[in-house]
DRENVEXPA-6323 format. One line per 8 residues: number of its first residue (from 1); for each residue x, y, z of N, C-alpha, C, CB. Coordinates in steps of 0.05 Angstrom, whole numbers. Glycine has a CB too. Layout:
NUM) X:Y:Z:X:Y:Z:X:Y:Z:X:Y:Z; ...
END
This chain:
1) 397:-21:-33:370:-12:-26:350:-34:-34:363:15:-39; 336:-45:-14:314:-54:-23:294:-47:-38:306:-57:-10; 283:-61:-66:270:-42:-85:246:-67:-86:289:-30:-116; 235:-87:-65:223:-111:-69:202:-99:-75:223:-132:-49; 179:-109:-100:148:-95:-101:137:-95:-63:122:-122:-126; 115:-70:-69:110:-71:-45:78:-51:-51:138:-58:-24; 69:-45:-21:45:-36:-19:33:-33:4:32:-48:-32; 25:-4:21:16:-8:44:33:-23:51:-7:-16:46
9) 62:-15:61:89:-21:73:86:-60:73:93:-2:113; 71:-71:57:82:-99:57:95:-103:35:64:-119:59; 116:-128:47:134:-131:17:108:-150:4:175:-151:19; 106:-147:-14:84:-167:-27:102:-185:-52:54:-145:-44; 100:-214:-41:101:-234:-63:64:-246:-75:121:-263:-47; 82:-240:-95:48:-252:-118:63:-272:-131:29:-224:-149; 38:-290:-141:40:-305:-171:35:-300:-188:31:-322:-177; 11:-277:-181:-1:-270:-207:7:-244:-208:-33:-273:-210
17) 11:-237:-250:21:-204:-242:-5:-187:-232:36:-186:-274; 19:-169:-211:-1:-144:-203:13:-118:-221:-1:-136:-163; -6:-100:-216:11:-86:-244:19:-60:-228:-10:-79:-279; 4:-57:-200:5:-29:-185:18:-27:-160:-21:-18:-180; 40:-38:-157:64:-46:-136:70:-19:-137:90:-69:-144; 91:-12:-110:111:3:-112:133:-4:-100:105:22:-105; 161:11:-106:180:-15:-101:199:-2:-83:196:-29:-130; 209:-25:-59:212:-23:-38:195:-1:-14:236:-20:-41
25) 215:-5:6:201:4:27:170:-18:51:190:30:8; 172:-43:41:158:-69:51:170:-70:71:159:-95:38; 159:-83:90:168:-99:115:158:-119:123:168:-89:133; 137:-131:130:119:-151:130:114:-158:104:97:-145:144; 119:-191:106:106:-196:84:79:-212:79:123:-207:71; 73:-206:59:41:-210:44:40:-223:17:27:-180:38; 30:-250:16:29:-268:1:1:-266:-20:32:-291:18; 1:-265:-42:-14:-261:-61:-15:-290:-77:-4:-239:-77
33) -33:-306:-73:-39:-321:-96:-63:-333:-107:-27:-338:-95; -66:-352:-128:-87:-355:-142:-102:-382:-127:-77:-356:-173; -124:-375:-124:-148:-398:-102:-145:-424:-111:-185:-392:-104; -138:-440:-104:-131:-470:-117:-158:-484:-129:-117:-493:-92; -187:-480:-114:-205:-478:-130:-214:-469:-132:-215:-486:-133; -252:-465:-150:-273:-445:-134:-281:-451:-109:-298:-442:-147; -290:-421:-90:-296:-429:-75:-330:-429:-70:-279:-419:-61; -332:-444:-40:-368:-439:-42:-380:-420:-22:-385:-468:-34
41) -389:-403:-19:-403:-385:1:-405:-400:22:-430:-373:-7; -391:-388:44:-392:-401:77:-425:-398:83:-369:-379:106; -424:-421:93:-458:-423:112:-457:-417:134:-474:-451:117; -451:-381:136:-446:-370:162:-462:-340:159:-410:-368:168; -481:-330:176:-481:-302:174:-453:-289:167:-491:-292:199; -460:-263:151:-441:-247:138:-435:-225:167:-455:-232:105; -403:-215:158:-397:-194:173:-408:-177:173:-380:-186:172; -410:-164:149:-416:-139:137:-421:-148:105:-391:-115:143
49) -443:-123:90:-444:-124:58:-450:-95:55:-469:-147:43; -449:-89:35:-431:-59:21:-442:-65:-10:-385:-59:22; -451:-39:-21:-457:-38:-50:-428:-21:-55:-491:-20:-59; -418:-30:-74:-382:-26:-96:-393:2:-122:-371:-73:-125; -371:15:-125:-386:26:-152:-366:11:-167:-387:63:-159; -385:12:-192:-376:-16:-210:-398:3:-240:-395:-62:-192; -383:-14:-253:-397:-9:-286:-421:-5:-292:-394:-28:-302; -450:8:-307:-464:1:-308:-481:-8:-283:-458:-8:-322
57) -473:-21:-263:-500:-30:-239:-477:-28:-220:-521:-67:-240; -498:-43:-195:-480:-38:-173:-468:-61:-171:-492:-29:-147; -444:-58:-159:-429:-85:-149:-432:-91:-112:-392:-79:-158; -441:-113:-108:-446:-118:-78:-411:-129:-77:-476:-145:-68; -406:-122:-45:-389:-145:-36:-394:-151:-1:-356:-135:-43; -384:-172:5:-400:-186:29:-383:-210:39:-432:-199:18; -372:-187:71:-352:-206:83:-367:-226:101:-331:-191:100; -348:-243:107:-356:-271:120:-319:-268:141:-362:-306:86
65) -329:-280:161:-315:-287:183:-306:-329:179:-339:-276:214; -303:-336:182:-289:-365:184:-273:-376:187:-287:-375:174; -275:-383:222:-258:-391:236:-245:-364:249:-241:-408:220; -218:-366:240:-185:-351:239:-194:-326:215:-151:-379:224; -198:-340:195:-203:-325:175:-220:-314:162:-196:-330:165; -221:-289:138:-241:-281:128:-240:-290:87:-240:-247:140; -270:-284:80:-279:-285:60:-291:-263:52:-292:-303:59; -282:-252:29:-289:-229:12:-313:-233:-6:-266:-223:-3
73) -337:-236:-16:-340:-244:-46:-352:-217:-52:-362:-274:-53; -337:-203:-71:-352:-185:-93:-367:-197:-119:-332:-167:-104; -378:-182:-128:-394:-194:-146:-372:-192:-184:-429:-172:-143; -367:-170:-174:-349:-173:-203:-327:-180:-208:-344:-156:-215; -318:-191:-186:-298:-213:-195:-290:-234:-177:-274:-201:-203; -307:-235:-154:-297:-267:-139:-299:-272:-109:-264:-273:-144; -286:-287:-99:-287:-289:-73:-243:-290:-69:-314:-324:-62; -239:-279:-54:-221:-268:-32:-216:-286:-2:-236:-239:-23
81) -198:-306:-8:-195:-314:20:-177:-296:26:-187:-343:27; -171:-289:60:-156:-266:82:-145:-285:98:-177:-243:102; -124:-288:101:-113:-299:128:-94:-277:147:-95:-327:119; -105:-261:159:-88:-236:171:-68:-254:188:-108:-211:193; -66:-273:199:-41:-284:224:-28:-291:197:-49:-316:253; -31:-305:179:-9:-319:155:4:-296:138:-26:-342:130; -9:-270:144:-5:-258:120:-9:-265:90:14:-253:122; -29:-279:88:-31:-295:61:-61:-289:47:-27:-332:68
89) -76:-283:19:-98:-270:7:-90:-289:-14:-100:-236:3; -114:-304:-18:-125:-324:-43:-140:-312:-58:-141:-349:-35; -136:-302:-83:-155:-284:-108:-163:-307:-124:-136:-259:-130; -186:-301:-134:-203:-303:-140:-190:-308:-174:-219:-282:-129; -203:-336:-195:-193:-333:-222:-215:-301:-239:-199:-370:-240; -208:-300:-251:-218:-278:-265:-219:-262:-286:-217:-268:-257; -232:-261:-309:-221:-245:-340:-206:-221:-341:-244:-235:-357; -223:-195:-309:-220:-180:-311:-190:-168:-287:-246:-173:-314
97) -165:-178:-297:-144:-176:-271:-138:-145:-262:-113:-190:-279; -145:-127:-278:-145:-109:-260:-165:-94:-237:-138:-95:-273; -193:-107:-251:-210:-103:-228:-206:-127:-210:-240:-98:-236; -194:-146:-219:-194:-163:-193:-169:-154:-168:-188:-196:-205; -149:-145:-179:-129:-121:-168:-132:-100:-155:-118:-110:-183; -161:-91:-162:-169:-69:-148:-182:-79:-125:-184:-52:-164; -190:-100:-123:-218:-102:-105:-196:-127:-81:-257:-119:-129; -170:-124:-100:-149:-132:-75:-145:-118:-48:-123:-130:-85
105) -137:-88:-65:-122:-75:-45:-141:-53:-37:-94:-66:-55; -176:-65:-33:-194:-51:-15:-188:-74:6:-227:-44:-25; -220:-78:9:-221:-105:39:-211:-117:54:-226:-123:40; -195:-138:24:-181:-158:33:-153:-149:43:-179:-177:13; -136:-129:31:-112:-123:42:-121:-99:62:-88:-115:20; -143:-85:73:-147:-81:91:-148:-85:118:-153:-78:85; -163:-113:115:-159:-135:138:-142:-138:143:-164:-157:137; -111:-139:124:-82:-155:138:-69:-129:151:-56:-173:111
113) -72:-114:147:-58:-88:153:-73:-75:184:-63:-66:123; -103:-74:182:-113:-70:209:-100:-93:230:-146:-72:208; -99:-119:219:-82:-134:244:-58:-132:248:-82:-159:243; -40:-114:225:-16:-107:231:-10:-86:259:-8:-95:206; -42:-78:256:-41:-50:283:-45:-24:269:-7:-46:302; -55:-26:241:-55:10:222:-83:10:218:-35:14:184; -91:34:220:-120:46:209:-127:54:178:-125:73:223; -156:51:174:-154:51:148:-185:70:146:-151:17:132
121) -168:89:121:-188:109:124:-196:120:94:-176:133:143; -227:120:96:-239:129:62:-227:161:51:-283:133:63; -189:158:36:-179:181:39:-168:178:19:-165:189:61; -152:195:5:-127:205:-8:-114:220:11:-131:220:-33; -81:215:-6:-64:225:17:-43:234:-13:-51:197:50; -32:250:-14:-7:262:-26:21:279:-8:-20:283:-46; 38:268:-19:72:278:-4:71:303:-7:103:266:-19; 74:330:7:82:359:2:98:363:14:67:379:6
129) 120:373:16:144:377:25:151:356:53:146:410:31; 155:335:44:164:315:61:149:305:74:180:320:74; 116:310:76:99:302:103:73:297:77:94:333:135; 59:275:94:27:271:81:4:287:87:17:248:88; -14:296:59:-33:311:67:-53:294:61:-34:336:56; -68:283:85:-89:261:71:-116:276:73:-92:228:87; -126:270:45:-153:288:33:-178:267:44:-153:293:-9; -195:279:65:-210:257:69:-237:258:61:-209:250:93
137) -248:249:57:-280:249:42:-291:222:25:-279:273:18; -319:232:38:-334:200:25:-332:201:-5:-372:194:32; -350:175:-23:-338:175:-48:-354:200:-57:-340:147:-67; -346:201:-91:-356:225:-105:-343:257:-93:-391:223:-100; -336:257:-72:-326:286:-74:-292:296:-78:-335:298:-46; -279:288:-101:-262:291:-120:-232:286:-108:-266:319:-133; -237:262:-86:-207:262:-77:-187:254:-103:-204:238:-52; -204:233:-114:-180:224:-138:-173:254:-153:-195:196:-166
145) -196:258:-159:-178:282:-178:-166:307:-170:-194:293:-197; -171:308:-141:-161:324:-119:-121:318:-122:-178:309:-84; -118:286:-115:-96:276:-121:-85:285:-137:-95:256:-123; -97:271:-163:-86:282:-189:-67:306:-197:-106:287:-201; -92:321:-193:-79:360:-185:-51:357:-178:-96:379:-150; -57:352:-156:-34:352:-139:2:336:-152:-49:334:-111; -11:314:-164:12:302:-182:24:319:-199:3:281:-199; -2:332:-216:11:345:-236:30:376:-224:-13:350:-258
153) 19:377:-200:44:396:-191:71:384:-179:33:414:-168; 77:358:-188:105:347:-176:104:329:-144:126:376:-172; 82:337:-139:78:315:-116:65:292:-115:68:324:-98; 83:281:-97:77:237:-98:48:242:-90:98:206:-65; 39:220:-112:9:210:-90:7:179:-80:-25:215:-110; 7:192:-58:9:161:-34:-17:137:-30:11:174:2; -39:157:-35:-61:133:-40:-87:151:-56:-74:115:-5; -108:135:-60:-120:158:-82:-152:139:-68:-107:156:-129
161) -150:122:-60:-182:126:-36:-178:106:-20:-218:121:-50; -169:91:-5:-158:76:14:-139:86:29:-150:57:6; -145:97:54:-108:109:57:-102:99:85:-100:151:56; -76:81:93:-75:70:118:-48:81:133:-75:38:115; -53:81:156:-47:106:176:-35:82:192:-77:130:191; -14:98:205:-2:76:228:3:101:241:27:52:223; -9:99:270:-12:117:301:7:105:321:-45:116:316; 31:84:326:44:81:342:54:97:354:55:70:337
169) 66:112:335:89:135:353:81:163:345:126:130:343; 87:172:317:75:194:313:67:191:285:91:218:320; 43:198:286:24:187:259:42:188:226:-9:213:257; 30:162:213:43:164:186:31:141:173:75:163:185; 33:153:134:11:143:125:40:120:110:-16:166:104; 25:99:102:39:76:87:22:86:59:32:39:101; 40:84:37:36:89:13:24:64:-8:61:98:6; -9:65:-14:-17:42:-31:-8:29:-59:-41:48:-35
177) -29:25:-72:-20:21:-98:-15:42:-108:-36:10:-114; -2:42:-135:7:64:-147:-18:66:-176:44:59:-155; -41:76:-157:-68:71:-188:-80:98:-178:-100:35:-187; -92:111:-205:-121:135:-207:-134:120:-209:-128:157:-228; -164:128:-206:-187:120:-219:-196:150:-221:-207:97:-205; -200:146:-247:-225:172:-244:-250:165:-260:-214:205:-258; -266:186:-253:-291:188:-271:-285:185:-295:-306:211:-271; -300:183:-317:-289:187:-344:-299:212:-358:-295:164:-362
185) -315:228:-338:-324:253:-354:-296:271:-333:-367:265:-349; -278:268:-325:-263:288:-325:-234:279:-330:-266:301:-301; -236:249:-343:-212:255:-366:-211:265:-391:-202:236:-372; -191:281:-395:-191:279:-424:-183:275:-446:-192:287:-429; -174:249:-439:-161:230:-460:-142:224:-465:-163:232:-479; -122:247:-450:-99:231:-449:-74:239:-419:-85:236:-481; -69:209:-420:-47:206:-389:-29:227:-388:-26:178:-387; -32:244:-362:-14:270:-356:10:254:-353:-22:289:-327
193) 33:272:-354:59:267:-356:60:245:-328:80:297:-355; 79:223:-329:84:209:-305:68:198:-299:91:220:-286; 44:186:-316:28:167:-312:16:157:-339:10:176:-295; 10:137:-339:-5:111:-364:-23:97:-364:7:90:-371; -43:98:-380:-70:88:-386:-67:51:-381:-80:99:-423; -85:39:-368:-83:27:-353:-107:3:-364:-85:42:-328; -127:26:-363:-168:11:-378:-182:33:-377:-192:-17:-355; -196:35:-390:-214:44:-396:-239:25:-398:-208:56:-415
201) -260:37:-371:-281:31:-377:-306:53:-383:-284:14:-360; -333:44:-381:-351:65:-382:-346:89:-353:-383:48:-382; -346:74:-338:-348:101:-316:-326:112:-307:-361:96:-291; -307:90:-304:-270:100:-297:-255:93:-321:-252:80:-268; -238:111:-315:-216:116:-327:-187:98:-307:-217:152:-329; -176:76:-308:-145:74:-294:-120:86:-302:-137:50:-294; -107:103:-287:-87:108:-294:-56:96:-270:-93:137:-299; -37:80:-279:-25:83:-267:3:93:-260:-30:72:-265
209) 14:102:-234:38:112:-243:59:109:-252:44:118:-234; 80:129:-266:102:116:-273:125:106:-255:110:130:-288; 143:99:-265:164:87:-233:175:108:-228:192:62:-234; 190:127:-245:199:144:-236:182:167:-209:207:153:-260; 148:169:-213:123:181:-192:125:166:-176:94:183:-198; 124:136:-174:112:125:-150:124:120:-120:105:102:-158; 146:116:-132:161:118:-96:161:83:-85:132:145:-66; 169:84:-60:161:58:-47:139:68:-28:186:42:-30
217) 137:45:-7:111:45:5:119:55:37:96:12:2; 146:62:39:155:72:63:142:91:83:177:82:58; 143:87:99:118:106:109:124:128:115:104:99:131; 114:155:109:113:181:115:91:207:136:112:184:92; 101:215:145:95:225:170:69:244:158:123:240:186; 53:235:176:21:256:178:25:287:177:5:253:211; 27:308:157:31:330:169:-1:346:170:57:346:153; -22:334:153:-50:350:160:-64:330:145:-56:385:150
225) -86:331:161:-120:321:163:-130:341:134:-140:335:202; -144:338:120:-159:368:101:-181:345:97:-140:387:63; -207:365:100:-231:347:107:-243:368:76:-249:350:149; -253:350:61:-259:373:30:-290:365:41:-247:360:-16; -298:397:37:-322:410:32:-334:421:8:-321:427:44; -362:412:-1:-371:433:-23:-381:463:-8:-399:419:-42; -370:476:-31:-384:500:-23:-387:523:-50:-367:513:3; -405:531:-50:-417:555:-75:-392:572:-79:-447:579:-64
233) -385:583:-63:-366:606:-69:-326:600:-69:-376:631:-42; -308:623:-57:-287:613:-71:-273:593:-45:-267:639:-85; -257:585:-52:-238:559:-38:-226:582:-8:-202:544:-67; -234:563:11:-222:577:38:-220:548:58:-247:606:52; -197:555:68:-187:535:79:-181:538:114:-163:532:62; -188:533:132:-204:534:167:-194:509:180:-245:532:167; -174:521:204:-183:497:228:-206:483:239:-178:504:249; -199:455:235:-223:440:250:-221:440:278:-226:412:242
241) -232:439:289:-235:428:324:-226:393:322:-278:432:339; -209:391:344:-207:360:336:-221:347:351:-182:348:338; -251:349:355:-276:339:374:-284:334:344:-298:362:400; -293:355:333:-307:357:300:-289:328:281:-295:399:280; -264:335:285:-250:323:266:-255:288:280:-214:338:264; -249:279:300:-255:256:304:-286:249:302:-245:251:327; -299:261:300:-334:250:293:-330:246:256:-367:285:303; -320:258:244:-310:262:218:-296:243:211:-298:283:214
249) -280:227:220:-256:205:207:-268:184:220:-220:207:215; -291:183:239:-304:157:249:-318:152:224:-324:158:279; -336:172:217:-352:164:197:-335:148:166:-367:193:190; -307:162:170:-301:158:146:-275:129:145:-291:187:136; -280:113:169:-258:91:181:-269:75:178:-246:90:208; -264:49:159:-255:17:160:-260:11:181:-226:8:155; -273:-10:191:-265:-17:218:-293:-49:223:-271:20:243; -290:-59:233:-295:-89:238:-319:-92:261:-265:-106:248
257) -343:-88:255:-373:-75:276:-372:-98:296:-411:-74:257; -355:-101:308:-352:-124:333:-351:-101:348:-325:-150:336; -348:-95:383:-338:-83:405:-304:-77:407:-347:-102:428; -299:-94:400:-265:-88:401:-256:-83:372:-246:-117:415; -265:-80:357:-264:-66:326:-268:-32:337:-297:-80:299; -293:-36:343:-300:-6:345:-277:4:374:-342:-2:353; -277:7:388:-259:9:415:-236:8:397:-261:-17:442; -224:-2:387:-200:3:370:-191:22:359:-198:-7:355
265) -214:25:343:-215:53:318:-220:76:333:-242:52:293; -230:74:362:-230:90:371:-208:108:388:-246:83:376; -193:87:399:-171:91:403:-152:100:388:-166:78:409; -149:107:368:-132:105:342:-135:122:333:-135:89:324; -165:129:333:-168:162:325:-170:181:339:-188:167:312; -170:172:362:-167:196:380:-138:202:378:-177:190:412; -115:186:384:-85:186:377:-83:204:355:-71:158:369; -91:198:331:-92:212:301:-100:242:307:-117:196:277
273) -119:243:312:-128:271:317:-117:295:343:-156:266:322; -106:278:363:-94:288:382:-66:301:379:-95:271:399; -63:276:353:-20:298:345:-26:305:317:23:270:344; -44:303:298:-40:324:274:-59:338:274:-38:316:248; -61:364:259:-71:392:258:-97:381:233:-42:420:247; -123:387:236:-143:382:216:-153:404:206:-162:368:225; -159:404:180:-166:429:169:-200:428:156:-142:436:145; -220:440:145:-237:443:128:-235:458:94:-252:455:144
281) -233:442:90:-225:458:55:-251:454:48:-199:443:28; -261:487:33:-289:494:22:-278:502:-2:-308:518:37; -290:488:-24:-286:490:-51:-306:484:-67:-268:478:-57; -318:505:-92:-336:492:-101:-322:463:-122:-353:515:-115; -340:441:-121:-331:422:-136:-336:414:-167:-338:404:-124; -313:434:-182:-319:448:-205:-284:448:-210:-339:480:-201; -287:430:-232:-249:435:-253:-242:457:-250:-244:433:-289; -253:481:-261:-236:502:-267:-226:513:-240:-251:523:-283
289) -241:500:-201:-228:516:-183:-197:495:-180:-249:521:-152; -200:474:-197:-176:456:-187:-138:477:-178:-172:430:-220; -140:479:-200:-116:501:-184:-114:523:-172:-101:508:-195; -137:531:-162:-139:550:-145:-135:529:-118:-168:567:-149; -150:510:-114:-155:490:-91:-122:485:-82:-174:457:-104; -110:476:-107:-89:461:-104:-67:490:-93:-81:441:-137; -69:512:-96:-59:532:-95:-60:535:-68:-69:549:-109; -81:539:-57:-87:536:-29:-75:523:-14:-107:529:-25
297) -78:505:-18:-66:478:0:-24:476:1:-82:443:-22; -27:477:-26:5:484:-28:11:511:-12:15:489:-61; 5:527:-9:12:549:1:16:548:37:-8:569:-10; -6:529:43:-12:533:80:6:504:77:-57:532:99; 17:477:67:30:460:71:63:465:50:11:436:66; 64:472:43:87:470:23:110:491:53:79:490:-22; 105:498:60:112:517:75:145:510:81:91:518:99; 148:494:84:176:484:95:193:474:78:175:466:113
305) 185:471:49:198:460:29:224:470:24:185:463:8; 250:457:29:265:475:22:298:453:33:254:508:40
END
């Protein structure tokens, strides 16, 4: 069995250690290494720029197009060369390697994977009886710890806010790094079974998984959309319309503000939404409903376990 580190179904060779691989299940490969120098900000209008949540202030980051290829630069830890045809990502030197790790496997390994032909969506996704349930929602509304939950009931978690989708044939998610982040006001101090403290900073908490949790990056089949809602009262869980649901995963899709970026994603999500079932989960966003939530959801997906 192939057990090569991997991530978002590439086999990934690095130089530098990454610490949130999962092993086997790669196919394409994806080259990780360290930028031979600094680099200098292209004298090009930017693609796109984005405020990061980051420590204390905000973190900008701000793509650049050049040439063939792209340029990442975040502020807290560097600039990111992309080469999606080479399969190849130049990181940045840096004190801090696991935020420089993290701010890998947003953008920059986003880019290589959209040219692979997969969508990428602001989600968590966790394994329930053989199929992916990807939790979708912008930041702040508790996918990580949505995940979490869900771990601590025995199920894999496949990505925890990046989650990339391949629509060829019949939808399925590729499994990311094997990292939490959470807030730090809803840890409480110490790593649930099958996972290990990672950093600690002021606002997050890293946890990552153990080998025996993480799995490879093989890809697993779409079995529901769950679109999390706040709501005052108790957890109830509703078909979406999949008109509703595609206005909903546009908002919440990666995607490259050229004409054939957008026409892409659009295509893609109409596919996505046309063969899996989407749901609305109303929950107030409050710890103590966590296993009620998680209860829910296990109950309308666990269904076939067996």
């Amino acid at each position: 069995m192939n057990d090569a580190p991997s991530a978002f179904g590439f086999q990934v060779r690095s130089r530098p250690l990454l610490r949130f691989l999962r092993a086997g299940g790669g196919v394409e490969a994806l080259e990780i290494a360290p930028a031979p120098e600094p680099r200098k900000r292209p004298d090009v209008a930017p693609l796109a720029e984005w405020t990061l949540a980051g420590p204390d202030r905000e973190v900008r980051g701000t793509l650049y197009r050049v040439d063939q290829t792209f340029e990442f630069w975040v502020t807290d830890a560097g600039a990111y060369r992309v080469d999606p045809e080479a399969g190849r990502i130049e990181i940045p030197c840096c004190d801090d390697e696991i935020v420089r790790e993290q701010r890998l496997w947003g953008v920059p390994t986003t880019l290589c994977y959209m040219h692979r032909g997969d969508l990428s969506l602001h989600a968590a996704a966790v394994e329930v009886a053989g199929g992916a349930v990807v939790l979708a929602a912008p930041g702040r509304h508790g996918k990580t710890t949505l995940a979490l939950a869900f771990h601590q009931h025995g199920c894999r978690v496949l990505s925890e806010d990046l989650t990339c989708c391949r629509v060829r044939m019949s939808p399925e998610v590729l499994p990311g790094p094997a990292l939490l982040r959470l807030r730090s006001d809803v840890y409480d101090g110490q790593p649930p079974p099958g996972t290990h403290l990672a950093m600690t900073r002021p606002d997050r908490v890293y946890l990552g998984l153990d080998d025996e949790r993480k799995g490879s990056s093989a890809p697993v089949p779409i079995k529901a959309i769950v679109f999390l809602r706040d709501s005052a009262s108790d957890v109830k869980l509703e078909r979406a319309p999949a008109h509703v649901a595609l206005a909903d995963l546009w908002a919440l899709n990666f995607r490259l503000q050229t004409d054939d970026g957008r026409a892409r994603s659009f295509r893609q999500l109409t596919r996505l939404t046309s063969a899996v079932p989407a749901w609305n989960l109303h929950r107030p966003l409050r710890l103590a409903m966590l296993e009620r939530t998680v209860a829910r959801l296990l109950e309308q997906f666990d269904r076939d376990r067996g």
